[in-house]
N, C-alpha and C positions, 0 to 999 in steps of 0.2 A: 504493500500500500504506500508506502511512504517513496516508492520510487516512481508510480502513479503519482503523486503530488508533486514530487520536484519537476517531474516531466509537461505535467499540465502548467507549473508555473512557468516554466520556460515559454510554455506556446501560448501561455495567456499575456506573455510580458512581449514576444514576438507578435502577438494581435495588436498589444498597444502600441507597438510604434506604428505597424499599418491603418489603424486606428487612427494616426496625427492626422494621415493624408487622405483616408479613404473614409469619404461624409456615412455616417449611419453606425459604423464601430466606436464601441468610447476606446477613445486612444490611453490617457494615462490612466482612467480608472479601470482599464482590462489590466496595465502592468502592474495594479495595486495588487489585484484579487489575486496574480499571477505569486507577488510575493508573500502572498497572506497564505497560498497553499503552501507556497516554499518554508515560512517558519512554522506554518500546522504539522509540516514532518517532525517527525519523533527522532531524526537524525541529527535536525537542526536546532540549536538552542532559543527560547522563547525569549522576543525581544520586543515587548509593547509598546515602546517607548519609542522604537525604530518603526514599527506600524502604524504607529499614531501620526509620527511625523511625517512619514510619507503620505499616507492619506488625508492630510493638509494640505501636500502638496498638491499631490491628485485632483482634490476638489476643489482648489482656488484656479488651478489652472482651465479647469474644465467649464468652471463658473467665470471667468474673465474669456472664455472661448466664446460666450454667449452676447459678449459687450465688446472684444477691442475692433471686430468689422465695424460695429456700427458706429462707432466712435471715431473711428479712420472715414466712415461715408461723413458723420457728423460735418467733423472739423473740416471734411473739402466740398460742404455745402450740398452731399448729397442726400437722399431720403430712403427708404425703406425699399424704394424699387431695386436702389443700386445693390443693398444688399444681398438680397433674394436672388438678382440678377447676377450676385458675384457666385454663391451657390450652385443655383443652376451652372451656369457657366463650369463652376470646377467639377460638376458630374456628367458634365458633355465633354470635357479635357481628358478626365478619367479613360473616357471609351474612347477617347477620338483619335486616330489613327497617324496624330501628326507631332513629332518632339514638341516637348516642352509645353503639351496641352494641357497640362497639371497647374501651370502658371498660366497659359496664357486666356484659359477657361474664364478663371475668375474674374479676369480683367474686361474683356469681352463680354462676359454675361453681365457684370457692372452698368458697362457702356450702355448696352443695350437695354438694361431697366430704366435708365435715369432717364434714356433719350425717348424711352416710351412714355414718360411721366410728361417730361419736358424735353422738348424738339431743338433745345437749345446743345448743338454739338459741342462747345467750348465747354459748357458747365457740365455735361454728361460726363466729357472727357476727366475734368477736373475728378469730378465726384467718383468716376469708375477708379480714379488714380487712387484716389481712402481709402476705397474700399479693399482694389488691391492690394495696398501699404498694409491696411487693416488686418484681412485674410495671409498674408505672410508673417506676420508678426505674430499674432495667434497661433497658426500652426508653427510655427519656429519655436515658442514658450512648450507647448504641447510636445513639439518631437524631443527637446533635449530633457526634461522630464520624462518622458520615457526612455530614450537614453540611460541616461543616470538609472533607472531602475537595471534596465540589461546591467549595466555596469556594478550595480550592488548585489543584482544573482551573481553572478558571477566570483565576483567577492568573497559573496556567502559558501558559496559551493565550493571554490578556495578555499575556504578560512576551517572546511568541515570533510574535507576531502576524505580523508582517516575512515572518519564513521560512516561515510555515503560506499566506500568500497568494503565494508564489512557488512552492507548489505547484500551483495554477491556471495 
C-alpha cells in the first residue's frame, strides 16, 4: 500500500504541473493531494507543519488564479469579455495545431472578446495585452508552485530512500 501512495503522489504532483497549463485540472492543488499521499505513507515521516504550509500555498495561488487575468484586463482598460476571450482562446491554443498556441491563444481570444464588446481595435489590442500579461503571470505563480512540490517529492523520497527500498 504504501508504495500505491508514493506512486499516486508522484502522478498526482505530475497532474499539477499539467494542471498550470491545461484549463479544467487544478494545477497546484492536484501537487498538494499528490504530497499528502506521499506523507500518509507509513515509510515517510508525518510532517503537518510541512502540509499545512504547503497547502497555503496551494490555495493562495489557486485563489489569486481566479483575480490576476482580471486585474491585468483591469488595469489595461479591459472588461470581462477580454477575459473569457483570453480562456477561450488558451483552449483553442491547447488543440491548435500551430507553435506556440498555448500563448498565443490567450492573447487572440482577449482581442477578440474586447473587440466584440467594443469595435474599438487600439483598446481591444491594449486590453487583450492585460489580459495576456495577466494569464502568464498566473500560470507562471501556479507552474513554479508546483515545481517546488516535484522538487520537495523528490526531497522526501531522498531524505527516506532507506525505508522506501525495505519495502521490496
Amino acid at each position: 500500500m504504501d508504495i500505491v501512495l508514493l506512486v499516486l503522489g508522484f502522478v498526482l504532483i505530475l497532474i499539477g504541473i499539467i494542471g498550470c497549463i491545461v484549463p479544467g485540472l487544478p494545477g497546484p492543488i492536484s501537487g498538494w493531494a499528490g504530497l499528502l499521499l506521499t506523507v500518509l505513507s507509513k515509510v515517510i515521516p508525518d510532517d503537518w507543519t510541512f502540509l499545512f504550509i504547503t497547502l497555503a500555498a496551494a490555495l493562495t495561488v489557486s485563489v489569486l488564479d481566479y483575480f490576476i487575468p482580471a486585474i491585468g484586463t483591469k488595469k489595461f482598460g479591459g472588461s470581462k469579455y477580454g477575459t473569457y476571450g483570453a480562456i477561450i482562446g488558451l483552449l483553442v491554443g491547447i488543440f491548435a495545431p500551430v507553435p506556440g498556441g498555448i500563448l498565443i491563444g490567450p492573447f487572440v481570444g482577449a482581442f477578440v472578446g474586447e473587440y466584440i464588446k467594443n469595435s474599438d481595435a487600439p483598446q481591444a489590442l491594449k486590453a487583450a495585452f492585460g489580459a495576456f500579461i495577466g494569464f502568464l503571470v498566473s500560470t507562471g505563480m501556479q507552474l513554479i508552485v508546483s515545481v517546488v512540490f516535484l522538487i520537495l517529492y523528490i526531497q522526501i523520497i531522498k531524505d527516506n530512500w532507506e525505508a522506501i527500498v525495505q519495502l521490496f
